[in-house]
C-alpha positions as CSV (number, residue, x, y, z in Angstrom):
1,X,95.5,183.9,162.9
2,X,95.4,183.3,166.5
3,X,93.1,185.7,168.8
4,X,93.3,187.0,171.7
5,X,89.9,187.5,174.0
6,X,89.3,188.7,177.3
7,X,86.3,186.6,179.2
8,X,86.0,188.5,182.3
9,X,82.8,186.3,183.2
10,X,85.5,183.4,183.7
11,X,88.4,185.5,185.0
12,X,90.8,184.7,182.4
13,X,92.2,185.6,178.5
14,X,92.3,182.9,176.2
15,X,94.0,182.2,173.1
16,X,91.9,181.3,170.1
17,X,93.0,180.0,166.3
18,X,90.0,179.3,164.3
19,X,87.8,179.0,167.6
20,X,89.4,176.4,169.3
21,X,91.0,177.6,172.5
22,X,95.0,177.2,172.5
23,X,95.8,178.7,175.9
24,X,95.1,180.9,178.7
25,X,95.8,182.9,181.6
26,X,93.1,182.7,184.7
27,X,93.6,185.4,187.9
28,X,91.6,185.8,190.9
29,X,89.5,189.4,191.4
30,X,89.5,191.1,195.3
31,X,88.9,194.1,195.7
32,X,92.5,196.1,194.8
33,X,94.4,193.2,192.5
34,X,93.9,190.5,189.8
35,X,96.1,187.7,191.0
36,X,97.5,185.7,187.9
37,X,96.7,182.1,188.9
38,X,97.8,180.1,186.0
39,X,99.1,180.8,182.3
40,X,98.8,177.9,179.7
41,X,99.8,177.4,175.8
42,X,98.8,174.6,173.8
43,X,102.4,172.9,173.5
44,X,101.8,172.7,169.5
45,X,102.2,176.5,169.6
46,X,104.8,177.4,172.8
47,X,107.6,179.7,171.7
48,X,105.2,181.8,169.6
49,X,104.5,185.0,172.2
50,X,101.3,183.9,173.0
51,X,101.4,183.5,176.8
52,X,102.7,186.8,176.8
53,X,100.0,188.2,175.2
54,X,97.6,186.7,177.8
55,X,99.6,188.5,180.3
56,X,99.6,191.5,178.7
57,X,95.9,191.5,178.1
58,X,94.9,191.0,181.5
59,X,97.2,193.5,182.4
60,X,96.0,196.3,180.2
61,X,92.0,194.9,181.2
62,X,93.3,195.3,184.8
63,X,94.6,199.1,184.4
64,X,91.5,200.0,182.7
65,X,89.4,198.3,185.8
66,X,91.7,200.4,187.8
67,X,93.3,197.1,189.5
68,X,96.6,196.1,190.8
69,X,97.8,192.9,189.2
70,X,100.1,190.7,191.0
71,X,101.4,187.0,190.2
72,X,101.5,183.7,191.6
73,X,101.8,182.3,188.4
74,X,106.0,182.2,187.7
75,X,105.6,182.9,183.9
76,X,103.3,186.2,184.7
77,X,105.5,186.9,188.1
78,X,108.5,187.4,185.5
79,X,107.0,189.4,183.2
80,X,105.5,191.7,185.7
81,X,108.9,192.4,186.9
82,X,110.3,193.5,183.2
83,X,106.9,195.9,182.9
């Protein structure tokens, strides 16, 4: 079953099956917006949803640190513009 885990130490969401990390999703922190950075899956396990779990996790983290989040990643910069 793969995981998913906020590490806010390390900025980023990570993907996990059976500890091992399969991909992630790093932003940058200022003071009003997370910027999505990067978002990365494990190409064994692409077409599965995953990235877009990362992005939706640091999205929900984000609203719950009342922060904008904004994209320079072009995987996350799509998604945010369907949500």
């Amino acid at each position: 079953m793969i995981k998913i885990k906020f590490d806010k130490n390390n900025n980023r969401a990570i993907a996990l099956e059976a500890d091992i990390i399969i991909g992630e999703c790093n932003f940058i922190e200022n003071e009003e917006n997370w910027n999505i950075i990067h978002t990365e899956v494990n190409n064994s396990y692409q077409g599965q949803g995953i990235a877009r779990r990362l992005v939706d996790c640091i999205v929900k983290k984000a609203k719950d640190c009342n922060k904008n989040v904004i994209a320079e990643c072009s995987y996350a910069k799509k998604i945010l513009e369907k949500i």
